[in-house]
N, C-alpha and C positions, 0 to 999 in steps of 0.2 A: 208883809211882815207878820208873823203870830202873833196872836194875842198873848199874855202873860195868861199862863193856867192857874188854878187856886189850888197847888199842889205845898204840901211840905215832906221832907224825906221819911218823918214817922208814919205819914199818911200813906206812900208808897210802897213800904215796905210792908205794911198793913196788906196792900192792893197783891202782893206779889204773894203774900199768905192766903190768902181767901182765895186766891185765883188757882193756887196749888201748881204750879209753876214745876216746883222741884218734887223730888219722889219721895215720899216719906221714908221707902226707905234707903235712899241717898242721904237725905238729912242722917239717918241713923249711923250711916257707916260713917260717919263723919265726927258725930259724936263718940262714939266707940273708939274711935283713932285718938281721939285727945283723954281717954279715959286713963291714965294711969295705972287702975287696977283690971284694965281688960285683958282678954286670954284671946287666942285664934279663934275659940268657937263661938265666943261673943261676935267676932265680927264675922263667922262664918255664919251664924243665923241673922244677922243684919242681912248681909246680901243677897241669901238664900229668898227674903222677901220679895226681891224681883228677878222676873226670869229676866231680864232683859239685861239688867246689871252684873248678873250671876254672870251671864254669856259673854260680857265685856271682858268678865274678870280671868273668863276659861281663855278666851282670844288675848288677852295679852299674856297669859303667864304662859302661852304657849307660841308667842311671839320670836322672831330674831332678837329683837331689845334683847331677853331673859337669856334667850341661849343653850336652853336645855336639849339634852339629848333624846331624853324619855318623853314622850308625849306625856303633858298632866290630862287627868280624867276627869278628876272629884275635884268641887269646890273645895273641899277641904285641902286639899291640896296645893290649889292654886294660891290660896291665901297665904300658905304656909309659905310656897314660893316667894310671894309679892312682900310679907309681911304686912303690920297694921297699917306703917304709912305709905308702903306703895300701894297698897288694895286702897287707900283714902285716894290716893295722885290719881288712880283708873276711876276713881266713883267721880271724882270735881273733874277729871276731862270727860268724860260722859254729861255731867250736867251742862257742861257750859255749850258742849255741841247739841243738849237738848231743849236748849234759848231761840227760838227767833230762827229756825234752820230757812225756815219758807222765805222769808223778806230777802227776795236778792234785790241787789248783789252784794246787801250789808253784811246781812245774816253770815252768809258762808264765808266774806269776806274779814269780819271778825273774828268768825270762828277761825282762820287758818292764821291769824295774826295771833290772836293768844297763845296757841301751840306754840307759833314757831317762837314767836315772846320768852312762853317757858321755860322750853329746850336749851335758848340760847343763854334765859338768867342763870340757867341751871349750871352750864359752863362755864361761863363768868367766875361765878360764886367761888369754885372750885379751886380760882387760884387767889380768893381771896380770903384770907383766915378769917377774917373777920365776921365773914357773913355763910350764915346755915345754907348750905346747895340745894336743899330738898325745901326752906320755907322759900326759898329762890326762885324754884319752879311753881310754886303755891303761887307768889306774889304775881310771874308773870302771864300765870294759866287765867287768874281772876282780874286782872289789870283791868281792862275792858268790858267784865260782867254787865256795868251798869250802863251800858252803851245797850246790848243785849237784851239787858232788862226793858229798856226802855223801850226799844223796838219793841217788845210785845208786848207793852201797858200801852201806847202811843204811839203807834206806826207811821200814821201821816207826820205828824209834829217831828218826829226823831229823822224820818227819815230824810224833811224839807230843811233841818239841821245839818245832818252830816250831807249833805249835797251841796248845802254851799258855803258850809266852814270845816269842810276833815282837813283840808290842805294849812288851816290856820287853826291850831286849838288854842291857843288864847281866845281866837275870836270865839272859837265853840263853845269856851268852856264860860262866858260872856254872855252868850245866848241860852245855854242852857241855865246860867244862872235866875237870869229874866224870865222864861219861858218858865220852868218845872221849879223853880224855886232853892236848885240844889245842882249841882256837877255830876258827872256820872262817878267818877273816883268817888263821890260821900256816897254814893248807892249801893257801887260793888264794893265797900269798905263796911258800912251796912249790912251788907248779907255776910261777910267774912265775920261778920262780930255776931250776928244772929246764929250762926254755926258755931259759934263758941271755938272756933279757931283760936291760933296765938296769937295775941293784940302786936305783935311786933311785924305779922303777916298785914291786919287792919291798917295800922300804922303807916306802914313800906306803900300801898295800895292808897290809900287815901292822901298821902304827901306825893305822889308820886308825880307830880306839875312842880314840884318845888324848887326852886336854885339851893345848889349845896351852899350854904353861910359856914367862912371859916370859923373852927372852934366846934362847929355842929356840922359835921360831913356824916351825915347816913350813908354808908355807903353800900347798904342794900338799897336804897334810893337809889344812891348812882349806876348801881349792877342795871336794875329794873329799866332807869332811863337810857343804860348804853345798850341793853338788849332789842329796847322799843327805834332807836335808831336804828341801827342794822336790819332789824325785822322789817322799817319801813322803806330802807334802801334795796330792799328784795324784788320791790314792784319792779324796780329799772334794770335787775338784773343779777345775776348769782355770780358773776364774775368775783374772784376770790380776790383780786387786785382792787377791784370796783368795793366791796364792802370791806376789805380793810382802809378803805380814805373813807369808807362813811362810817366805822369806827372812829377815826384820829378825829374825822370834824365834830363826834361828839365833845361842847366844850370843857368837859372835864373827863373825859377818859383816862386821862394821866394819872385822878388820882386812884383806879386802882391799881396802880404799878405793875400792871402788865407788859414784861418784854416780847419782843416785835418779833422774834419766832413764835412764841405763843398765841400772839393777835395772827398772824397768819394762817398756823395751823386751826386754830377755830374757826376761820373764815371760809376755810380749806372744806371745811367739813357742811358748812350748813347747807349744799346741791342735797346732801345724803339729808338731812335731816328733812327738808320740803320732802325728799322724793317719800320717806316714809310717813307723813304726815295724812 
């Protein structure tokens, strides 16, 4: 059994600054995205700070996703393609695949569950008025950060955790309490609030273990938790028969009033989304 660390969540996040984890200027695009009074060349000199991000950004506005006919060249360009908050969605799936890539079989194996998390809150969302599509993908691209994080504050400790409680996250989230002093949702809820994100992204992300209580149905909570089901009936297989029952047995799927051609057809679709992952 581990010992209890002498950790608290300000102490961590502290750890995860000083350690320089994320790219300063990833931090910036991020800021820039929620700036109100920002223009494209604000966020085209954020990016322009890393070559590496810059390339992300050229690689997907020149992606299938986007769809264009003309090859884009110039960052300038790309951005324009992407806009503020799609060039934000490319900089936060870039950081979160630049967490912990080395720790298998965690690392990559988190890494392909936030994705697909994303993608699928992101569909979800779509047929639900209630809930923004784009903080959708936000909530389920960061769902898991503090799993990530932790892997590379604490590798042995995180990783003798999820080996013998991923199959039970209550027990995990039990263990991680005692051990690190905090849950991985307050860490990656944490960093979404350090980024000056929208608090309803922080929120969605840190509740995101919660039973829906009638009168109080979040139900970007529920998108997040019916996405994290499916994503995790993937392991057993893409059968499109097979994750729509691991839909239904989500036990509150019902309430986002999704009809059962439209659970189908999203179910239909996610072989395509892994395959582009």
């Amino acid at each position: 059994m581990l010992a209890p660390a002498e950790h608290d969540l300000d102490a961590c996040v502290a750890r995860i600054d000083a350690m320089k984890i994320f790219p300063v200027a990833a931090v910036r695009v991020i800021r820039v995205s929620q700036d109100p009074d920002a223009i494209l060349s604000d966020m085209v000199q954020a990016v322009s700070n890393d070559p590496v991000l810059a390339g992300r950004v050229l690689q997907v506005a020149n992606s299938p996703l986007v769809g264009l006919r003309a090859q884009v060249r110039t960052l300038e360009r790309a951005v324009s393609v992407l806009g503020l908050m799609g060039t934000r969605d490319v900089t936060l799936t870039a950081l979160v695949g630049m967490v912990a890539p080395g720790v298998a079989p965690w690392g990559p194996m988190l890494h392909r569950d936030a994705l697909l998390t994303a993608h699928l809150s992101k569909l979800l969302a779509q047929d639900v008025p209630s809930v923004d599509a784009s903080e959708a993908f936000v909530t389920g691209l960061l769902h898991n950060l503090g799993h990530l994080l932790l892997l590379a504050l604490e590798e042995e400790a995180t990783v003798a955790l999820l080996e013998k409680f991923h199959d039970d996250p209550a027990m995990l989230h039990r263990a991680e309490q005692t051990h690190f002093g905090f849950v991985n949702a307050a860490l990656s809820a944490a960093c979404v609030r350090t980024w000056e994100l929208p608090e309803s992204i922080a929120g969605t992300v840190e509740n995101q273990s919660e039973l829906p209580k009638p009168g109080e149905v979040s139900l970007a909570v529920v998108v997040l938790q019916a996405a994290k089901h499916v994503a995790s009936a993937t392991v057993e297989g893409t059968d499109p028969d097979h994750l729509v029952a691991a839909f239904e047995s989500y036990p509150h799927a019902q309430l986002l009033n999704l009809p059962q051609w439209r659970i189908e057809a999203l179910m239909t679709g996610v072989e395509d989304i892994l395959a582009a992952l």
